[in-house]
TORKENU-472224 format. One record per residue: x, y, z of N, C-alpha, C, CB in turn; residue in one letter. Coordinates in steps of 0.1 Angstrom, whole numbers, plus 5000, padded with zeros to 4 digits. Glycine has a CB too. Layout:
# residues N
XYZXYZXYZXYZA ...
***
This chain:
# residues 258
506805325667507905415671507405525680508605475659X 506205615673505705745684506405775679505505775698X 506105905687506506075681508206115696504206245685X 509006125689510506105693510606225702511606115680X 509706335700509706445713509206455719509506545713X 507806315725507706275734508106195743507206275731X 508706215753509706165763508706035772510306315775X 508805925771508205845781509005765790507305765775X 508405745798508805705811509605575806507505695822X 510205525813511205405812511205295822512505455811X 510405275832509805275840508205255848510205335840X 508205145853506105155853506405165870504504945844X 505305235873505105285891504005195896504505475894X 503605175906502905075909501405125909503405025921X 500005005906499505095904498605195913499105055897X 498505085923498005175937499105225948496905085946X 499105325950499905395955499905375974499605535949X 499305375977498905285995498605186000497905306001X 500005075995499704956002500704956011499604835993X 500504926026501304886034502504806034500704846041X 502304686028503404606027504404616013502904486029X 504304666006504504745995505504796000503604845992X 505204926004505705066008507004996024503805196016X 506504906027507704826038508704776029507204676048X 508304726024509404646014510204746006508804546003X 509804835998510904945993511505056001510605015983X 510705056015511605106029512405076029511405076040X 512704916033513804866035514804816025513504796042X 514604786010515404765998516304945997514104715983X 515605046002516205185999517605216009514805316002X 517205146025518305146031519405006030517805186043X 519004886025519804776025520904836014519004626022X 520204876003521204875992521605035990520604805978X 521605125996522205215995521005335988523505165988X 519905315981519405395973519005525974518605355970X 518805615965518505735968517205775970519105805959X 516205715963514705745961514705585958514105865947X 513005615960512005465953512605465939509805495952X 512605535927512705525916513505445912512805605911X 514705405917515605285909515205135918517705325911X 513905115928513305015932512405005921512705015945X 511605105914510705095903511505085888509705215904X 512705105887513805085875513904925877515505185878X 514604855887515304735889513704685885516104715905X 513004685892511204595889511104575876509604685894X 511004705870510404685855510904595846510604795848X 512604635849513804535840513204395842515504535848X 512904365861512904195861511704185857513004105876X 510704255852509304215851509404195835508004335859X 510804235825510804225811511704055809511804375803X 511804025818512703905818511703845822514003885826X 510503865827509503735830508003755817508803745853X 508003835815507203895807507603795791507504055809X 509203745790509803695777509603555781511403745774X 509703535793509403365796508303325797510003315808X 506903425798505603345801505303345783504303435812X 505903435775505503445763506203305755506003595758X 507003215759507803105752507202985762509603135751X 506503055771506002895772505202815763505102875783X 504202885753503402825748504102835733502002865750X 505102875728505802865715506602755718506602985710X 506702715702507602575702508102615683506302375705X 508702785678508902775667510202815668508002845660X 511202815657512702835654513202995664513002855633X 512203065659512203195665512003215678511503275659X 511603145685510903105701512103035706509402995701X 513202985697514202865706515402985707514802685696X 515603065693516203165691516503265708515103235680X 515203305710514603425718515103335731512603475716X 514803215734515303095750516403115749515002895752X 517403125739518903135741519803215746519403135734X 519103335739519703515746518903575756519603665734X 517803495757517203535775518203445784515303465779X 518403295786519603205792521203245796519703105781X 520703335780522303355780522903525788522703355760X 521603595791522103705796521703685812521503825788X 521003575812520303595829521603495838518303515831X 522203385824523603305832524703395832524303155824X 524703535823526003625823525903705836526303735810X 524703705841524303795855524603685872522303835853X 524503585865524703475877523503475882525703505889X 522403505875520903495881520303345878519803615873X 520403285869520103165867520903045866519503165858X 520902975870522002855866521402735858522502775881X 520302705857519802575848518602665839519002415859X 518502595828517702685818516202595819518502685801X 515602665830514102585830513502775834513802415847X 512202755820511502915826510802935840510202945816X 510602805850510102815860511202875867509502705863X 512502875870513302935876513403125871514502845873X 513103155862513103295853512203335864512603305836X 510403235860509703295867509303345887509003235861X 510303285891510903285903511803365908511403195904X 512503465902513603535904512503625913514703585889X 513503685922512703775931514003935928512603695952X 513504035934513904195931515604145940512504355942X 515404125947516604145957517704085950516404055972X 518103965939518703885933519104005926518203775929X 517904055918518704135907519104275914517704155894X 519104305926520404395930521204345937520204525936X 521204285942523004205941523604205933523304075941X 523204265920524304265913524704395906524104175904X 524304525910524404645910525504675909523804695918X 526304755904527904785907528104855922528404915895X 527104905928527004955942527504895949525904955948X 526704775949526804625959527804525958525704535958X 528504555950529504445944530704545950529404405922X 531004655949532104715953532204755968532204835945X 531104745977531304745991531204615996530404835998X 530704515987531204375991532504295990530404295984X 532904395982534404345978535604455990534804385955X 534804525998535704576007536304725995537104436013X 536104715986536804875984535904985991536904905966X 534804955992534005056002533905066017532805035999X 533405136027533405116044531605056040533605326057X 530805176031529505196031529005146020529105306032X 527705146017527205116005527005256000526105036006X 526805346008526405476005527805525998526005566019X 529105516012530605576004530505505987532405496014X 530405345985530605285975529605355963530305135978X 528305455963528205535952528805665952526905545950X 529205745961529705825962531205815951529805835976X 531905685955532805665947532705615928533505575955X 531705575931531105575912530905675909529805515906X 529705745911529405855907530706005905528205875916X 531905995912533106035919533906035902533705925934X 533305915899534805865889535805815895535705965883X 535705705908536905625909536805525907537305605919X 535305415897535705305902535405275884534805225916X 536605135880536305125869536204935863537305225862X 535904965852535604765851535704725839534004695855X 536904655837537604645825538804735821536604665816X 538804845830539504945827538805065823540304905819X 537205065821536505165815535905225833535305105801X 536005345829535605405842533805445838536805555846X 533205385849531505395852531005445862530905305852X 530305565858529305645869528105605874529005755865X 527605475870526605475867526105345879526505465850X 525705395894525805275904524705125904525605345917X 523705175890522405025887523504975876520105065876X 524704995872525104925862525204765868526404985857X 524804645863524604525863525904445856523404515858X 526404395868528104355866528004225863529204375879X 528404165856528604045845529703965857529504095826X 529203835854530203715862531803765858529903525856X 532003755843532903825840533603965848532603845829X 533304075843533704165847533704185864533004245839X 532904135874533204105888534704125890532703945893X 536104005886537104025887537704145886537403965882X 537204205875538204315869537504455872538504295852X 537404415886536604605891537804655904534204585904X 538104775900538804885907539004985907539604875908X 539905095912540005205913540905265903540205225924X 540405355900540605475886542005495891539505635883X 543505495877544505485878545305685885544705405862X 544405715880544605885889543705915898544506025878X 543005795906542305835918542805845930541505775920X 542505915940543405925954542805795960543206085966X 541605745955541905575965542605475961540805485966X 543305495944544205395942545105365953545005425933X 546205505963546805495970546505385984547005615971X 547205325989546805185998546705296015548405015998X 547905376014547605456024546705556023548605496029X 545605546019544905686020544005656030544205746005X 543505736046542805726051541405616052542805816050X 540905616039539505566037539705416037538705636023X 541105376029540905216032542005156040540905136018X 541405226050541905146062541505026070542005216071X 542104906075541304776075540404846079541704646082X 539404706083537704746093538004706108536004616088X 539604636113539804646126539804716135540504606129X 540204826127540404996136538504976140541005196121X 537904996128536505056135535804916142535305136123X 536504816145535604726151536404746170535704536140X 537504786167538404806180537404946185540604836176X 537005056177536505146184535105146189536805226178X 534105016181532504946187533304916202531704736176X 534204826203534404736213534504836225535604646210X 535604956226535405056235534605076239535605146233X 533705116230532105216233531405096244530805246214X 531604996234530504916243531204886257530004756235X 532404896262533104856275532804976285534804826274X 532805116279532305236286531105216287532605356280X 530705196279528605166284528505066295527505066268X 529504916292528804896307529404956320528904746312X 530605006323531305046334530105176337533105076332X 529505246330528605376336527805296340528005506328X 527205126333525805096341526005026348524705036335X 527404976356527604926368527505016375528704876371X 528605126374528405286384527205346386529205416379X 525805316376524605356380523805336391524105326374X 523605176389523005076396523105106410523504946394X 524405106418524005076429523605256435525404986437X 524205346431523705476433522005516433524405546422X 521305426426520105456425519105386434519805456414X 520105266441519405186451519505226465519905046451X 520305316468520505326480519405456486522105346481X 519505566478518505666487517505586487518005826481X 516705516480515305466480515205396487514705416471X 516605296497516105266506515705346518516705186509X 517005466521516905536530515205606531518005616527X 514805656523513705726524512505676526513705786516X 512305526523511405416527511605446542511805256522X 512905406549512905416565512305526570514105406570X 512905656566512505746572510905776570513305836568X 510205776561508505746557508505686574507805596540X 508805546571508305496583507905516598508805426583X 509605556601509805596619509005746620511905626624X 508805856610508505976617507105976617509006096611X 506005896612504505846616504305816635504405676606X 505605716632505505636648505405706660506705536651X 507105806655506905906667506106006672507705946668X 505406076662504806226665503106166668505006366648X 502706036667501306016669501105946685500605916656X 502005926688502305836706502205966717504605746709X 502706056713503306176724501706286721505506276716X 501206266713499806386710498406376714499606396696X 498806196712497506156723496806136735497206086724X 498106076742498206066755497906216766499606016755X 498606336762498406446768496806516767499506536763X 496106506754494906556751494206496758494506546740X 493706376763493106296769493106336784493706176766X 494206356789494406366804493806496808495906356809X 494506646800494106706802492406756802494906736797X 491706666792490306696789489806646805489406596772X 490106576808489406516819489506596834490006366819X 490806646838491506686846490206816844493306696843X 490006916831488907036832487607006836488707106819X 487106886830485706856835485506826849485306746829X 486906776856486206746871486806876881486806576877X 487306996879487307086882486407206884487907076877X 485807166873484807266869483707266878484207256856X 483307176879481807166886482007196905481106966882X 483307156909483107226923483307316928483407186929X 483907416923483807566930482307596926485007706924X 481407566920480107576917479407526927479707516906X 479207446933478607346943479007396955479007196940X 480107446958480507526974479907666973482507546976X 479707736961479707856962478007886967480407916948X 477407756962475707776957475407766977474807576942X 476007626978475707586994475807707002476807487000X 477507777007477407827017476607967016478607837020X 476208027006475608167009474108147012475708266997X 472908047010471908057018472208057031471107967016X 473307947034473707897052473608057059475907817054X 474208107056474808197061473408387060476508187050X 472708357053471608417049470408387063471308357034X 470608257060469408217073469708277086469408047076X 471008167091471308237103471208427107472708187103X 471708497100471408637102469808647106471808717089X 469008597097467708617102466908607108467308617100X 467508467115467008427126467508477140467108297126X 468808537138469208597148468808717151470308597148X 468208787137467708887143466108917153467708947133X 465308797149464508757153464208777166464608657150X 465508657174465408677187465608757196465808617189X 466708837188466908997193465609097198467609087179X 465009097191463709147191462709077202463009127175X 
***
Protein backbone atom coordinates (compact mmCIF):
# COMPACT_ATOMS: atom_id res chain seq x y z
CA UNK A 1 0.00 0.00 0.00
CA UNK A 2 2.88 2.76 1.13
CA UNK A 3 2.48 5.51 3.15
CA UNK A 4 -1.01 7.40 1.92
CA UNK A 5 0.72 10.96 2.32
CA UNK A 6 2.85 10.23 -0.14
CA UNK A 7 1.40 11.40 -3.41
CA UNK A 8 2.82 9.37 -6.52
CA UNK A 9 2.69 10.01 -9.78
CA UNK A 10 0.00 8.22 -11.85
CA UNK A 11 1.79 8.34 -14.76
CA UNK A 12 5.50 7.10 -16.07
CA UNK A 13 7.47 9.96 -18.31
CA UNK A 14 9.70 8.66 -20.75
CA UNK A 15 12.92 7.69 -19.94
CA UNK A 16 15.18 9.75 -21.97
CA UNK A 17 14.11 12.99 -22.40
CA UNK A 18 15.86 13.96 -26.16
CA UNK A 19 14.71 11.83 -28.66
CA UNK A 20 13.79 13.43 -31.91
CA UNK A 21 11.21 11.27 -33.12
CA UNK A 22 9.62 11.02 -29.86
CA UNK A 23 9.26 14.60 -29.21
CA UNK A 24 7.62 14.70 -33.26
CA UNK A 25 5.16 12.41 -32.46
CA UNK A 26 3.68 14.07 -29.26
CA UNK A 27 4.13 17.41 -31.33
CA UNK A 28 1.80 16.39 -33.39
CA UNK A 29 -0.71 14.01 -31.13
CA UNK A 30 -0.90 17.60 -28.88
CA UNK A 31 -2.22 19.50 -31.94
CA UNK A 32 -4.39 16.65 -33.77
CA UNK A 33 -6.32 16.05 -30.65
CA UNK A 34 -6.74 19.15 -29.06
CA UNK A 35 -4.24 18.79 -25.93
CA UNK A 36 -3.07 21.03 -23.47
CA UNK A 37 0.51 19.74 -22.44
CA UNK A 38 2.54 16.42 -23.15
CA UNK A 39 1.08 15.08 -19.79
CA UNK A 40 -2.24 13.53 -20.95
CA UNK A 41 0.16 11.96 -24.10
CA UNK A 42 2.05 10.42 -21.04
CA UNK A 43 -1.54 9.62 -19.13
CA UNK A 44 -3.16 7.95 -22.37
CA UNK A 45 0.51 5.77 -22.82
CA UNK A 46 0.65 4.52 -19.40
CA UNK A 47 -3.11 3.34 -19.41
CA UNK A 48 -2.26 1.44 -22.98
CA UNK A 49 0.98 0.19 -21.68
CA UNK A 50 -1.41 -1.53 -18.46
CA UNK A 51 -3.51 -3.22 -21.08
CA UNK A 52 -0.44 -4.76 -22.72
CA UNK A 53 1.49 -5.27 -19.68
CA UNK A 54 -1.96 -7.80 -18.59
CA UNK A 55 -1.68 -9.58 -21.96
CA UNK A 56 2.12 -10.43 -22.04
CA UNK A 57 1.48 -11.65 -18.44
CA UNK A 58 -1.42 -14.40 -19.68
CA UNK A 59 0.46 -15.53 -22.35
CA UNK A 60 2.23 -18.03 -20.48
CA UNK A 61 -0.69 -18.85 -17.88
CA UNK A 62 -3.18 -21.42 -18.59
CA UNK A 63 -4.89 -21.31 -14.77
CA UNK A 64 -8.86 -20.64 -13.77
CA UNK A 65 -7.59 -17.22 -12.56
CA UNK A 66 -5.64 -16.38 -15.83
CA UNK A 67 -9.02 -17.19 -18.00
CA UNK A 68 -10.81 -15.08 -15.26
CA UNK A 69 -8.28 -11.95 -15.83
CA UNK A 70 -8.71 -12.76 -20.43
CA UNK A 71 -12.37 -11.98 -19.83
CA UNK A 72 -12.47 -8.48 -18.13
CA UNK A 73 -9.41 -7.42 -20.15
CA UNK A 74 -11.74 -8.57 -23.63
CA UNK A 75 -14.39 -7.33 -22.06
CA UNK A 76 -13.32 -3.73 -21.41
CA UNK A 77 -11.08 -3.24 -24.49
CA UNK A 78 -14.61 -4.63 -26.77
CA UNK A 79 -16.65 -1.87 -24.50
CA UNK A 80 -14.01 0.72 -25.98
CA UNK A 81 -14.33 -0.58 -29.61
CA UNK A 82 -10.57 -1.14 -29.39
CA UNK A 83 -10.58 -4.82 -30.07
CA UNK A 84 -12.87 -6.87 -31.98
CA UNK A 85 -11.59 -10.65 -31.81
CA UNK A 86 -10.11 -11.85 -28.57
CA UNK A 87 -6.55 -12.89 -29.66
CA UNK A 88 -3.59 -11.15 -27.21
CA UNK A 89 -1.65 -10.47 -30.35
CA UNK A 90 -4.20 -7.84 -31.32
CA UNK A 91 -4.02 -6.18 -27.47
CA UNK A 92 -0.40 -6.30 -28.19
CA UNK A 93 -0.78 -4.20 -31.33
CA UNK A 94 -3.02 -1.45 -30.27
CA UNK A 95 -1.15 1.78 -30.99
CA UNK A 96 -1.69 5.42 -28.80
CA UNK A 97 -3.74 7.07 -31.49
CA UNK A 98 -6.70 4.27 -31.21
CA UNK A 99 -6.91 4.89 -27.68
CA UNK A 100 -7.68 8.66 -28.19
CA UNK A 101 -10.22 8.27 -30.46
CA UNK A 102 -12.02 7.61 -27.95
CA UNK A 103 -11.57 10.53 -25.57
CA UNK A 104 -14.82 12.43 -24.88
CA UNK A 105 -12.88 15.41 -26.77
CA UNK A 106 -12.84 13.59 -30.00
CA UNK A 107 -16.00 11.97 -30.02
CA UNK A 108 -17.98 15.36 -29.47
CA UNK A 109 -16.27 17.42 -32.36
CA UNK A 110 -16.67 14.33 -34.48
CA UNK A 111 -20.17 14.21 -33.93
CA UNK A 112 -20.41 18.04 -35.11
CA UNK A 113 -21.53 19.41 -31.67
CA UNK A 114 -18.18 21.13 -31.78
CA UNK A 115 -16.50 23.76 -34.79
CA UNK A 116 -12.97 22.70 -32.87
CA UNK A 117 -11.46 20.18 -30.97
CA UNK A 118 -10.19 22.87 -28.83
CA UNK A 119 -14.07 24.59 -28.64
CA UNK A 120 -15.13 20.69 -27.93
CA UNK A 121 -12.99 20.93 -24.38
CA UNK A 122 -13.84 24.24 -23.72
CA UNK A 123 -17.42 22.89 -23.65
CA UNK A 124 -16.64 19.88 -21.18
CA UNK A 125 -14.74 21.42 -18.96
CA UNK A 126 -17.74 24.47 -19.31
CA UNK A 127 -20.36 21.90 -18.07
CA UNK A 128 -22.21 21.55 -21.32
CA UNK A 129 -21.74 18.24 -22.38
CA UNK A 130 -23.31 15.21 -20.79
CA UNK A 131 -23.55 11.17 -21.31
CA UNK A 132 -26.22 9.30 -20.08
CA UNK A 133 -27.57 12.32 -18.77
CA UNK A 134 -24.67 12.78 -16.18
CA UNK A 135 -22.84 15.87 -16.90
CA UNK A 136 -18.69 15.35 -17.31
CA UNK A 137 -15.83 17.67 -17.13
CA UNK A 138 -13.50 15.54 -17.56
CA UNK A 139 -12.17 15.66 -21.67
CA UNK A 140 -9.63 11.86 -21.32
CA UNK A 141 -12.96 10.46 -20.21
CA UNK A 142 -13.09 7.19 -22.46
CA UNK A 143 -16.59 6.75 -24.04
CA UNK A 144 -18.02 3.29 -24.19
CA UNK A 145 -19.65 1.96 -27.60
CA UNK A 146 -22.60 2.35 -25.48
CA UNK A 147 -22.68 5.61 -24.15
CA UNK A 148 -21.36 7.20 -27.86
CA UNK A 149 -25.24 7.49 -28.58
CA UNK A 150 -26.30 9.15 -25.63
CA UNK A 151 -23.81 12.28 -25.59
CA UNK A 152 -25.23 15.90 -25.56
CA UNK A 153 -25.73 19.10 -24.31
CA UNK A 154 -26.60 19.99 -20.64
CA UNK A 155 -30.48 20.61 -20.33
CA UNK A 156 -29.74 24.48 -18.96
CA UNK A 157 -26.96 25.06 -21.37
CA UNK A 158 -27.08 28.00 -23.95
CA UNK A 159 -25.84 25.31 -26.64
CA UNK A 160 -28.88 23.31 -26.08
CA UNK A 161 -30.61 26.22 -28.03
CA UNK A 162 -30.35 25.23 -32.08
CA UNK A 163 -30.16 28.94 -32.82
CA UNK A 164 -27.33 29.92 -30.79
CA UNK A 165 -24.54 31.36 -32.89
CA UNK A 166 -21.87 28.57 -32.33
CA UNK A 167 -23.89 25.75 -34.03
CA UNK A 168 -24.28 27.05 -37.04
CA UNK A 169 -23.97 24.55 -40.09
CA UNK A 170 -20.06 24.42 -41.41
CA UNK A 171 -21.53 25.88 -44.91
CA UNK A 172 -21.33 29.36 -43.74
CA UNK A 173 -17.55 28.84 -42.93
CA UNK A 174 -16.81 26.81 -45.95
CA UNK A 175 -18.75 29.70 -48.24
CA UNK A 176 -16.32 32.15 -46.38
CA UNK A 177 -12.68 29.70 -47.33
CA UNK A 178 -14.19 29.90 -50.84
CA UNK A 179 -14.20 33.92 -50.89
CA UNK A 180 -10.88 34.30 -49.52
CA UNK A 181 -9.51 31.97 -51.84
CA UNK A 182 -11.36 33.85 -55.14
CA UNK A 183 -9.84 37.27 -53.76
CA UNK A 184 -6.43 35.69 -53.56
CA UNK A 185 -6.45 34.80 -57.08
CA UNK A 186 -8.00 38.06 -58.66
CA UNK A 187 -4.91 40.20 -56.65
CA UNK A 188 -2.51 37.46 -58.31
CA UNK A 189 -3.89 38.03 -61.70
CA UNK A 190 -3.76 41.97 -61.06
CA UNK A 191 -0.10 41.35 -59.92
CA UNK A 192 1.46 39.55 -62.69
CA UNK A 193 1.21 41.60 -65.46
CA UNK A 194 2.17 44.89 -63.45
CA UNK A 195 5.46 43.47 -62.57
CA UNK A 196 6.32 42.44 -66.14
CA UNK A 197 6.07 45.40 -67.81
CA UNK A 198 8.73 48.09 -66.19
CA UNK A 199 11.33 45.27 -66.47
CA UNK A 200 10.86 45.24 -69.83
CA UNK A 201 11.03 48.84 -70.27
CA UNK A 202 14.22 49.32 -68.40
CA UNK A 203 16.03 46.40 -70.15
CA UNK A 204 15.52 48.77 -73.36
CA UNK A 205 16.54 51.74 -72.02
CA UNK A 206 20.06 49.98 -70.41
CA UNK A 207 20.48 49.21 -73.91
CA UNK A 208 19.92 52.38 -76.43
CA UNK A 209 21.77 55.03 -73.97
CA UNK A 210 25.31 52.91 -74.24
CA UNK A 211 24.85 53.11 -78.15
CA UNK A 212 24.26 56.69 -78.32
CA UNK A 213 26.74 58.69 -76.07
CA UNK A 214 29.92 56.31 -77.22
CA UNK A 215 29.49 57.07 -81.40
CA UNK A 216 29.40 61.01 -81.00
CA UNK A 217 32.79 61.10 -78.35
CA UNK A 218 35.02 59.34 -80.47
CA UNK A 219 34.88 60.52 -83.62
CA UNK A 220 35.53 64.37 -82.55
CA UNK A 221 38.72 63.43 -80.21
CA UNK A 222 40.45 61.86 -82.95
CA UNK A 223 40.14 64.64 -85.53
CA UNK A 224 40.84 67.21 -83.37
CA UNK A 225 44.25 65.47 -81.92
CA UNK A 226 45.50 65.37 -85.33
CA UNK A 227 44.31 68.74 -86.83
CA UNK A 228 47.03 70.21 -83.41
CA UNK A 229 49.88 68.05 -84.34
CA UNK A 230 50.08 69.24 -87.92
CA UNK A 231 49.73 72.80 -87.04
CA UNK A 232 52.19 73.03 -84.69
CA UNK A 233 55.25 72.31 -86.34
CA UNK A 234 54.96 75.08 -89.09
CA UNK A 235 54.99 78.40 -87.87
CA UNK A 236 58.26 76.86 -86.32
CA UNK A 237 59.92 76.00 -89.56
CA UNK A 238 59.01 79.57 -91.29
CA UNK A 239 60.00 81.42 -88.37
CA UNK A 240 63.64 79.50 -88.01
CA UNK A 241 64.19 79.97 -92.10
CA UNK A 242 63.44 83.58 -92.73
CA UNK A 243 65.54 85.41 -90.01
CA UNK A 244 69.11 84.08 -90.98
CA UNK A 245 67.89 85.05 -94.79
CA UNK A 246 67.47 88.24 -93.96
CA UNK A 247 70.62 88.61 -91.44
CA UNK A 248 72.98 87.64 -94.26
CA UNK A 249 71.85 89.93 -96.80
CA UNK A 250 72.38 93.09 -94.48
CA UNK A 251 75.86 92.07 -94.16
CA UNK A 252 76.84 91.61 -97.16
CA UNK A 253 75.43 94.74 -98.21
CA UNK A 254 77.26 96.43 -95.99
CA UNK A 255 80.34 95.06 -97.22
CA UNK A 256 80.09 96.44 -100.53
CA UNK A 257 79.26 99.78 -99.35
CA UNK A 258 82.57 100.07 -97.94
Amino acid sequence: MGNPRKIRSKYDTPVHPWQKERLEEEKSLVQIYGLVNKTEVYKAGSRLKKFKDIAKSLVSKSESQAEKEREQLFRKLKSLNLVQEELLDAVLGLELEQLMERRLQTIVFKKGLARSVKQARQMITHRHITVNGKMITSPSYLVTVSEEANIGFYAGSSFDDEEHPERKPKEVVKDKVEVKDKTAKKTEKKAEPKKEEPKAEKKEEVVEKPAVKEEPKEEPKAEEKKEEKKEEPKPKVEAKVEEPKVEETTKKEEVDKK
